[in-house]
N, C-alpha and C positions, 0 to 999 in steps of 0.2 A: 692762316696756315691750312687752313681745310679747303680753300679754295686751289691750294698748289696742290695738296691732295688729291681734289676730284680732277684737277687736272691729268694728273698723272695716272690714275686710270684709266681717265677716258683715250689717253695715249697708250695703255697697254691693251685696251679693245679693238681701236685702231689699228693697230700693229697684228692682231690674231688675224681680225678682216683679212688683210694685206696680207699675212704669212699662208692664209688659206687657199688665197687667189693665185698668187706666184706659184705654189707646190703645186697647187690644181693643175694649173699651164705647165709647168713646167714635165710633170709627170705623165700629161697629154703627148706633149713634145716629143717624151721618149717612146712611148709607146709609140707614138705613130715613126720613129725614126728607127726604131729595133723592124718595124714591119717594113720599111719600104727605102730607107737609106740606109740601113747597114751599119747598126751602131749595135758597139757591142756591150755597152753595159747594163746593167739590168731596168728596168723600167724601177726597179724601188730605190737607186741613186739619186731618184729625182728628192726622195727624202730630209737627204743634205740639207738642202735649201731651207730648209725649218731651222736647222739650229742656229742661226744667230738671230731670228727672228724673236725663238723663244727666249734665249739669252736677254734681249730687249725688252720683252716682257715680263722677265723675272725683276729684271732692275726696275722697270717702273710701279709694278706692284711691291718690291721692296723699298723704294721711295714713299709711295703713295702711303703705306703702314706707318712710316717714319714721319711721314709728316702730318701724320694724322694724330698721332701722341698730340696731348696737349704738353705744351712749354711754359713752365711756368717760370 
């Protein structure tokens, strides 16, 4: 069980990486599209984009607790 464990971490690491990367882009995106195409929402909507990211990382850190218990 400890090995679905570390697995399941090293899936919610993975996922912060990735959730970091897309917001980054994504928050570039606006900013440069509020300056020069004409968009009107604020450059901190690129925000959004985290939350089901961290939701994905809540669950597999609460897997990873749960299957770290030992079972006896």
């Amino acid at each position: 069980m400890k090995t679905i464990s570390a697995l399941f971490l090293v899936l919610a690491v993975i996922l912060s990486h990735i959730m970091c990367a897309v917001t980054a882009y994504n928050y570039c995106d606006m900013k440069w599209g509020i300056k020069y195409a004409g968009y009107s929402a604020p450059a901190s909507a690129a925000f959004l984009t985290a939350i089901p990211y961290a939701a994905g990382i809540l669950v597999c850190v609460l897997l990873a607790v749960f299957f770290r218990k030992k079972i006896v």
